[in-house]
Residue, then its C-alpha position, 0 to 999 in steps of 0.5 A: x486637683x483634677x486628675x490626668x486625662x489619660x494619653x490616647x492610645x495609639x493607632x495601631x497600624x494598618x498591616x499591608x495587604x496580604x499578598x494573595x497566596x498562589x491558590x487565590x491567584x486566578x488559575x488562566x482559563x484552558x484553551x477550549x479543545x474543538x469537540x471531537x467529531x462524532x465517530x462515523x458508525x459507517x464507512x469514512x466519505x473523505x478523500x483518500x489517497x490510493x497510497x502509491x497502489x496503481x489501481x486504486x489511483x482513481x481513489x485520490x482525492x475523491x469521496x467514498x460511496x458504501x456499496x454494497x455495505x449501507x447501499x450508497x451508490x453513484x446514483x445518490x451521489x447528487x439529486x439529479x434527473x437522468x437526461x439526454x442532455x449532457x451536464x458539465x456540473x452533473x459529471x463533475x459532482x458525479x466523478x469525484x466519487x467511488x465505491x467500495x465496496x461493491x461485492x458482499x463483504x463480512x461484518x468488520x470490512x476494513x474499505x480497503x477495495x479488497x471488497x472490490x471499489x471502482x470509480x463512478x462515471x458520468x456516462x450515457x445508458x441503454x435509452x442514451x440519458x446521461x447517468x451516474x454508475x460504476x465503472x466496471x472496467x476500472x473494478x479492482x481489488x487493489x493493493x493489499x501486499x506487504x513492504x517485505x516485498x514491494x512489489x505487492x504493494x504496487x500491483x493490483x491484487x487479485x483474490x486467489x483462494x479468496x476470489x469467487x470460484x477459486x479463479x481469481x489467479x494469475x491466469x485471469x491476469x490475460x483472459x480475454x487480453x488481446x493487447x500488445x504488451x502481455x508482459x506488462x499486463x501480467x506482471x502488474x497483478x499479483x496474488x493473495x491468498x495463495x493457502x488454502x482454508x484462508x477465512x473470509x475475514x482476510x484483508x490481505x498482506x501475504x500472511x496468507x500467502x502471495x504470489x507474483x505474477x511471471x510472463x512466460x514469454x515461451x508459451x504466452x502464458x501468465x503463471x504464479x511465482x515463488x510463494x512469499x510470506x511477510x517474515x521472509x524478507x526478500x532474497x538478495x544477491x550474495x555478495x561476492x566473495x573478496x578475491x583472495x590475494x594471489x601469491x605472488x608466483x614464484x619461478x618455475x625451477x628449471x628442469x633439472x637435468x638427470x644427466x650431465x651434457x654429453x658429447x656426440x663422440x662423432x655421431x652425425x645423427x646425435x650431433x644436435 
């Protein structure tokens, strides 16, 4: 007899897809970071603010000019022929820009205006073209003092044993001054260095020592106040003592007489 076909093998049956392990899961792409912008090997051109420093107001907003340090000028600051003709452009673009600094400074200069900065103007010169250059009435070294005495970083530096000559003090605060307010032009300078032998590389900050300048009202003169130094916080008043509770006064004793009332024994004289 015909042997048996043999019963088919069963299908095996289809696993269910692998759930894909976490490393398999597609990693989300990284937000792609702006490049850095290059680093500027010279000084920085943006706005600056003046950072609360008075003198140096003329900074805010506008945009830097190197100076003496790669010989960038208000001239360069836009392509444009000297002209007898005012330009309302040619003044705008040319006033939106300062230069620090202006005097030679050491390699590592930090721009703050200790080199000197001053505001470009848009003015006439000697043959009465319409030019672009410094402002030196507004010429400053800034505020470079110290938040432990506030007052340094508010007035306008000047360079003490930095300055040329050894001049730079609180006496050329009033020199050639014929204002009206002395007090005021005075004390809005201060100075720093006041040591001696401070390198040239000194960006201020007192630690050189600095000084404000007082007005002596009795001889018109401005002179240098107490030395101070960034670790000696500023002086203040000593608080006044807790008055003590006064004991409550006792009363005075009468005075004790020494001796018993006495009788005048007839006596007009001692009658009383």
């Amino acid at each position: 007899s015909p042997s048996p076909s043999p019963s088919p093998e069963p299908l095996p049956t289809p696993e269910p897809p692998s759930e894909p392990s976490p490393e398999q899961s597609p990693s989300p792409m990284p937000s792609t970071s702006p490049s850095p912008s290059p680093s500027q090997s010279t000084a920085p051109v943006d706005p600056v603010d003046s950072d609360g420093c008075p003198a140096t107001a003329f900074r805010d907003g506008k945009t830097h000019v190197t100076g003496t340090h790669d010989n960038m000028w208000c001239g360069g600051t836009a392509e444009y022929p000297a002209s007898p003709e005012f330009n309302e452009e040619h003044k705008i673009q040319c006033e939106s820009h300062y230069v620090d600094p202006v005097l030679p400074v050491p390699s590592g200069y930090a721009f703050d205006c200790t080199g000197e900065c001053a505001p470009c103007v848009y003015t006439t010169n000697d043959d009465g073209n319409y030019i672009c250059k410094i402002d030196n009435a507004l010429k400053t070294t800034g505020c470079a003092g110290t938040p432990s005495h506030p007052a340094t970083t508010t007035r306008t530096r000047l360079m003490g044993s930095l300055g040329a000559g050894g001049n730079s003090y609180c006496w050329t605060a009033l020199d050639g001054y014929d204002g009206d307010t002395p007090k005021d032009k005075c004390e809005s300078y201060f100075v720093d260095p006041v040591d001696p032998d401070i390198p040239d590389t000194y960006t201020g900050g007192c630690s050189g020592g600095c000084s404000l300048c007082i007005y002596n009202t009795a001889d018109g003169t401005c002179t240098a106040g107490p030395k101070l130094y960034p670790d000696t916080p500023e002086p203040s008043p000593l608080p006044s003592p807790s008055p003590s509770p006064s004991p409550s006064p006792s009363p005075s004793p009468s005075p004790t007489s020494t001796t018993a009332p006495v009788a005048s024994h007839g006596c007009p004289a001692t009658a009383f």
